[in-house]
C-alpha positions as CSV (number, residue, x, y, z in Angstrom):
1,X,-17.6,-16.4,9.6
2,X,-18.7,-13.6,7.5
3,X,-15.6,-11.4,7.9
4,X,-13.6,-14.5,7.1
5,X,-15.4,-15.0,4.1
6,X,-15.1,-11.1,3.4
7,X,-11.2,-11.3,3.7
8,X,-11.2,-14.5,1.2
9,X,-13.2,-12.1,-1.5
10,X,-10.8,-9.8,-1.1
11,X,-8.0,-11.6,-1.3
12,X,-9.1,-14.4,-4.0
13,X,-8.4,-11.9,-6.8
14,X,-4.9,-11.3,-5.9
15,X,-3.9,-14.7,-5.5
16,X,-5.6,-15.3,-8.6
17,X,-3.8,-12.9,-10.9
18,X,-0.5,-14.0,-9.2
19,X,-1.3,-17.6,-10.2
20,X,-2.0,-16.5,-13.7
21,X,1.3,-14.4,-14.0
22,X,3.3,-16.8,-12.4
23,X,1.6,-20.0,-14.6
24,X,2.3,-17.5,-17.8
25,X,5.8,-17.6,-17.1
26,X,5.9,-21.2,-16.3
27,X,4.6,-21.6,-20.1
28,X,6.7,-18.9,-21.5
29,X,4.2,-17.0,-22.9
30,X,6.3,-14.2,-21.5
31,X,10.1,-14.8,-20.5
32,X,11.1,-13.0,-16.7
33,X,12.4,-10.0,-18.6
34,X,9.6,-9.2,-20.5
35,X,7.9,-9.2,-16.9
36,X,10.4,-6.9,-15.3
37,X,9.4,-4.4,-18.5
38,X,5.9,-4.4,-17.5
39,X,6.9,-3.7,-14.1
40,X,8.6,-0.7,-15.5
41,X,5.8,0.7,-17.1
42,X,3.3,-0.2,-14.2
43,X,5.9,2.0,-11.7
44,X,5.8,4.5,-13.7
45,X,2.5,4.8,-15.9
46,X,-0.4,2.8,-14.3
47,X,0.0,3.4,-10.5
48,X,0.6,6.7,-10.5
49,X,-2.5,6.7,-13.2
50,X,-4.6,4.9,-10.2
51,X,-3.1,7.5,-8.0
52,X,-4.0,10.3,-9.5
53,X,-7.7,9.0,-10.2
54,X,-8.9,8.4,-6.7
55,X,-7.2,11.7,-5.3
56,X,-9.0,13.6,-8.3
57,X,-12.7,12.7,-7.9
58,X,-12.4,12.5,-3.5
59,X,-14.8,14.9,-2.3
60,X,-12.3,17.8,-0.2
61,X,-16.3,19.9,0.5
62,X,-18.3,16.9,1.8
63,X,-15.5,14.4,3.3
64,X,-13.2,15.8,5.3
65,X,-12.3,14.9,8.7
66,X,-9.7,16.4,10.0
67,X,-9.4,14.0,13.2
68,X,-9.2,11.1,11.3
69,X,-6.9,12.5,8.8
70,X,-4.5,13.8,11.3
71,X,-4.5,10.9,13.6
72,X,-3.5,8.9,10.1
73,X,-0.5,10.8,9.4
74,X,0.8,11.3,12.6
75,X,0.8,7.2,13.0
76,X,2.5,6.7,10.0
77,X,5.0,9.8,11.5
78,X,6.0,7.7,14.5
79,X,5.8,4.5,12.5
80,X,8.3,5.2,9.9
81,X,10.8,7.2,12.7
82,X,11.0,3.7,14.9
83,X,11.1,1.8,11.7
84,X,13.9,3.9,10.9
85,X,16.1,4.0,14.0
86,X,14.8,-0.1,15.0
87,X,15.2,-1.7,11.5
88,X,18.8,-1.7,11.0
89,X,19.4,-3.4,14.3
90,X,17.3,-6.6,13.5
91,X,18.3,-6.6,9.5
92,X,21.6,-6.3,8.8
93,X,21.4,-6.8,4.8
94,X,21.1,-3.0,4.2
95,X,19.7,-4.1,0.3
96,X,16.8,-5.1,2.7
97,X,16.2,-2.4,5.4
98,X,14.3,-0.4,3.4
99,X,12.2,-2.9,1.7
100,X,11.0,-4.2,5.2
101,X,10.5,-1.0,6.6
102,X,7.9,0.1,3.2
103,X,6.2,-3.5,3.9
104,X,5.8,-2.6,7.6
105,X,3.9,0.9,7.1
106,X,2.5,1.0,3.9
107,X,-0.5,-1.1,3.6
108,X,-3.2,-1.6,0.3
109,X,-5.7,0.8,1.5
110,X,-7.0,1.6,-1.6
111,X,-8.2,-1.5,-2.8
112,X,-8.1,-3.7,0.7
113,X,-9.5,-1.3,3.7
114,X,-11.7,0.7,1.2
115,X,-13.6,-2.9,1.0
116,X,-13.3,-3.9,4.8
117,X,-15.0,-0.5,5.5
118,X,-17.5,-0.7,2.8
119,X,-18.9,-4.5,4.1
120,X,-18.7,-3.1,7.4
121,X,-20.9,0.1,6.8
122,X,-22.6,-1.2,3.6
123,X,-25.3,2.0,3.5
124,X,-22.4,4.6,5.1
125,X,-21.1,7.2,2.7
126,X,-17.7,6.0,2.2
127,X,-16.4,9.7,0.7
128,X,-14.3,10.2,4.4
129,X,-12.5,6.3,3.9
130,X,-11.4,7.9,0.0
131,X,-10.5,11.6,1.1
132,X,-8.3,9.9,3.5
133,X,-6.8,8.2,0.6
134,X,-6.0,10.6,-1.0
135,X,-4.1,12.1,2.2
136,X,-2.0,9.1,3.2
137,X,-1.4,7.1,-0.5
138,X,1.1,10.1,-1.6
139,X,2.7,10.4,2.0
140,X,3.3,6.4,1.3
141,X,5.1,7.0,-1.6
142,X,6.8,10.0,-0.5
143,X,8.0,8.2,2.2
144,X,9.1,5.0,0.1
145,X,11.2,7.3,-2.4
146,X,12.8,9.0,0.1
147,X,13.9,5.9,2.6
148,X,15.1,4.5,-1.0
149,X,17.3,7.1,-1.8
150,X,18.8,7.3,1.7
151,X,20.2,3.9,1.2
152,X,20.9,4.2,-1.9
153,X,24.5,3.7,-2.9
154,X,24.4,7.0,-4.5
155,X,25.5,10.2,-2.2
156,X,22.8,12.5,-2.9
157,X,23.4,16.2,-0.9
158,X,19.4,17.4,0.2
159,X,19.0,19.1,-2.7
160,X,19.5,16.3,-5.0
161,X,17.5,14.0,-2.6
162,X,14.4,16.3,-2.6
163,X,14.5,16.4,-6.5
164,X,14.6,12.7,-6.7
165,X,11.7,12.7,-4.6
166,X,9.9,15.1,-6.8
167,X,10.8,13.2,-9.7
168,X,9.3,10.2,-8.4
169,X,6.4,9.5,-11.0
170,X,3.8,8.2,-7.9
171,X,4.7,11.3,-5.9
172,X,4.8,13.3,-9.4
173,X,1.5,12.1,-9.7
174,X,0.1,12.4,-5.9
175,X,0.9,15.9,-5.9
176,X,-0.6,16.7,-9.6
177,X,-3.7,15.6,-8.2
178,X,-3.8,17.7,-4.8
179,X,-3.4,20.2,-6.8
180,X,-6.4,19.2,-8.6
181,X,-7.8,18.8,-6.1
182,X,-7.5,22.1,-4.0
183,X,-7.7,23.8,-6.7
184,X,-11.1,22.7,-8.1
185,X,-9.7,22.7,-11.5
186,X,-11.6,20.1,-13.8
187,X,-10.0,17.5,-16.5
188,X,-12.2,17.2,-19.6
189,X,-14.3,14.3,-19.6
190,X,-12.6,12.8,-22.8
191,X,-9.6,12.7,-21.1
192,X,-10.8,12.0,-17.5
193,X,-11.6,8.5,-19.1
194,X,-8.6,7.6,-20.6
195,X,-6.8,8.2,-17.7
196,X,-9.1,6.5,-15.9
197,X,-8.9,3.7,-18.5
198,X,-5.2,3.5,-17.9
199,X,-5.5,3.7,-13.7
200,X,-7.4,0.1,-14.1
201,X,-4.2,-1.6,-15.3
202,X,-2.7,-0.4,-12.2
203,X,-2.8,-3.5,-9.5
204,X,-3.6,-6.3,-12.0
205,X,-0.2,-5.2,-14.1
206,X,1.7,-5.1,-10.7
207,X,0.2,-8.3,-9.7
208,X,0.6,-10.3,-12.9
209,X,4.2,-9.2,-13.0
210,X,4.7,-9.8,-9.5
211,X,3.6,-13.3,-10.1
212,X,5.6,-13.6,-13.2
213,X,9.2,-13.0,-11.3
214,X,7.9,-14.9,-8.0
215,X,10.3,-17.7,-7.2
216,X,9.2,-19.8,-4.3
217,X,12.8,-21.3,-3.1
218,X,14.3,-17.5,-2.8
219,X,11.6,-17.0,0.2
220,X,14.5,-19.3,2.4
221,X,16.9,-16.6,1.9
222,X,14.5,-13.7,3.5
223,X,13.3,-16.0,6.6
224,X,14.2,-13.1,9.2
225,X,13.2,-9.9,6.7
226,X,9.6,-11.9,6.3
227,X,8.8,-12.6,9.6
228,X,10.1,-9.5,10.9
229,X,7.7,-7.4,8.2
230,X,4.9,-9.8,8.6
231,X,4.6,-9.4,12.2
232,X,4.9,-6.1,12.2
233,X,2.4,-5.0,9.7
234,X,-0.5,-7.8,10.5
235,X,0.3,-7.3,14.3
236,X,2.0,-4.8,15.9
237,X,1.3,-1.9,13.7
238,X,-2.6,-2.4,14.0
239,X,-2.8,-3.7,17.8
240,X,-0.5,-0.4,18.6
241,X,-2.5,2.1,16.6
242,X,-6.0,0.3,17.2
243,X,-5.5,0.2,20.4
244,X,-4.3,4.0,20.6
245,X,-7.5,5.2,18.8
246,X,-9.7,3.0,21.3
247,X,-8.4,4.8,24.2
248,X,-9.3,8.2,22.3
249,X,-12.9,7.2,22.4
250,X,-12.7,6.8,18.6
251,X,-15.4,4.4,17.6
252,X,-17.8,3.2,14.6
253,X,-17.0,4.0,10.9
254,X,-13.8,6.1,12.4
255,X,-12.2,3.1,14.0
256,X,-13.3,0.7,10.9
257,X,-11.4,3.0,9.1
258,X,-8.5,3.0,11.1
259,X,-8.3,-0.7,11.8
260,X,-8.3,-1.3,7.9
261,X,-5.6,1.3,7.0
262,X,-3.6,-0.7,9.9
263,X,-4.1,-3.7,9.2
264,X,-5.0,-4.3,5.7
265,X,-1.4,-6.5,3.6
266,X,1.3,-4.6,1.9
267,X,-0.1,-2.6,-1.2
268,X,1.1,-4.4,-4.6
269,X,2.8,-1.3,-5.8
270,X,5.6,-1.7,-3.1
271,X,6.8,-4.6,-5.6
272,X,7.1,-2.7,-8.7
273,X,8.6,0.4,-6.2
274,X,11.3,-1.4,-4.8
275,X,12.5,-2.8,-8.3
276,X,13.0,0.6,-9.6
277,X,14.3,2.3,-6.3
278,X,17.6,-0.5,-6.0
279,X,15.9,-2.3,-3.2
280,X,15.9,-5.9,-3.0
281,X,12.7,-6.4,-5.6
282,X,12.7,-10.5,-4.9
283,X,11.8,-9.9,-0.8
284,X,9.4,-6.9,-1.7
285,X,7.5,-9.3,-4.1
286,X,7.4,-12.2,-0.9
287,X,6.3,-10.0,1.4
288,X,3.2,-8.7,-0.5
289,X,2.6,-12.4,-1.0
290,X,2.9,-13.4,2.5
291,X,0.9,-10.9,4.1
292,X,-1.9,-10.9,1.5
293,X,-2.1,-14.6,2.4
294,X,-2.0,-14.2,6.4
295,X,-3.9,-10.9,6.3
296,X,-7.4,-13.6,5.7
297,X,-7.0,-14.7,9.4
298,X,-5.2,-11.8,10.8
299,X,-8.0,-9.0,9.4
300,X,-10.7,-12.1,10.4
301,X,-9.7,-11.6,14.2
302,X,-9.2,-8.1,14.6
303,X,-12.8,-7.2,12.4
304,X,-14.2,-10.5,15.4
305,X,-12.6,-8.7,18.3
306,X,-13.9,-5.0,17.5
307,X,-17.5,-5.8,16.0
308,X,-18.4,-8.5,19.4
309,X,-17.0,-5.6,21.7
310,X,-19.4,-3.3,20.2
311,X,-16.5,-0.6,19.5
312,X,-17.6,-1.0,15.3
């Protein structure tokens, strides 16, 4: 009951600032429009703000584990190639092959498994779960950019495709704060806290204007996309990797971490993402939705199953 409880927490506030965006609308205090501007500006001002803020202050000296790290990347590797190849042969709407494949892999670490971990291992030093962050967040939208642009209507040659890549503000961003961070190189504090004023508006933004645009009758147009992304992200992705890291001998604060990069709902910023990248926008919004709101029993069960096995 306690992990049940801890996924309602988590998930209240989302729910709750999609209510308000969406009951905002519904009193137009703010027309759909003026919604899809705020989107804009969350793409490409606040996330990558919220980005760059928790790659800058992870600790590279104290934090690092390379195992973790690298078993992190190479499953979202595999993921993303099978996505890629198995995708287009369940959804045909190519609008939507991309959107399902970013709701299948990328999932709200940051905010989501950063707080399963943390209730888990409430007096564990929690530096590792944001280093890895700050490893796998940029790959995410690296990733998201790139499988946008490939099915894209546009006909990029490579070179064209890796500078729209570049270009992207969230990989702009991800990069500028490796650097940072590598590098050692220190913001002033003035301006540390503006930007770090700024990051803040990051998810509520996205949320509010997710909520805002949310129309509940187009979710019977994306039956198949939906069930397809739900399924794979709540259960196939984190039985598949979870299971993987078991059989490793993985265990404790290692496999808390791994079950809750797994398994935690699509991130919030694959709404605003899609919108600005051509993909269907409408089904990106639903799925965060859908597996925000399923990931309370999903996360429930898989937290139940590890913790009575004594593996976390």
């Amino acid at each position: 009951m306690q992990y049940l409880i801890l996924s309602f927490e988590v998930i209240f506030p989302i729910f709750f600032m999609l209510a308000l965006g969406y009951s905002i609308r519904k009193f137009n205090l703010v027309t759909e429009s003026g919604f899809n501007m705020f989107s804009r500006v969350t793409f490409y001002i606040f996330i990558p703000s919220l980005l760059f803020i928790n790659i800058y202050k992870s600790d590279l000296t104290r934090s690092l584990n390379a195992r973790l790290i690298a078993y992190a990347i190479f499953s979202l590797f595999i993921t993303c190639i099978i996505l890629y190849f198995l995708i287009p042969r369940i959804i045909k709407e190519r609008w939507d092959q991309p959107v399902v494949m970013q709701g299948i892999y990328r999932g709200n670490f940051i905010i989501y498994g950063m707080c399963i971990v943390q209730t888990i291992y409430p007096d564990a030093d929690l530096g590792m779960v944001a280093l890895l962050s700050a490893f796998i967040v940029p790959l995410y939208s690296v990733i998201s950019v790139l499988l946008f642009e490939m099915y894209s209507d546009k006909k990029n040659n490579k070179k064209d495709l890796l500078f729209n890549v570049l270009k992207s503000p969230m990989v702009f961003s991800g990069i500028l704060g490796m650097f940072f961070l590598l590098t050692g190189l220190k913001i002033p504090k003035l301006l540390l806290d503006q930007i770090e004023s700024v990051s803040k508006l990051g998810t509520p933004v996205a949320l509010l204007c997710l909520g805002g645009t949310f129309k509940f009758q187009a979710m019977k147009q994306h039956k198949k996309p939906l069930m397809v992304t739900c399924i794979g992200r709540l259960f196939i992705v984190p039985m598949v990797f979870i299971s993987a890291a078991i059989l490793m001998g993985i265990r404790g604060i290692e496999l808390a971490t791994i079950m809750a990069l797994n398994a935690a709902p699509v991130a919030a910023s694959s709404f605003p993402m899609a919108r600005e990248l051509g993909g269907n926008g409408e089904l990106a919004g639903e799925i965060v939705v859908m597996t925000s709101l399923l990931s309370i029993v999903t996360v429930f069960c898989w937290v139940l199953v590890l913790t009575s096995t004594g593996m976390i």
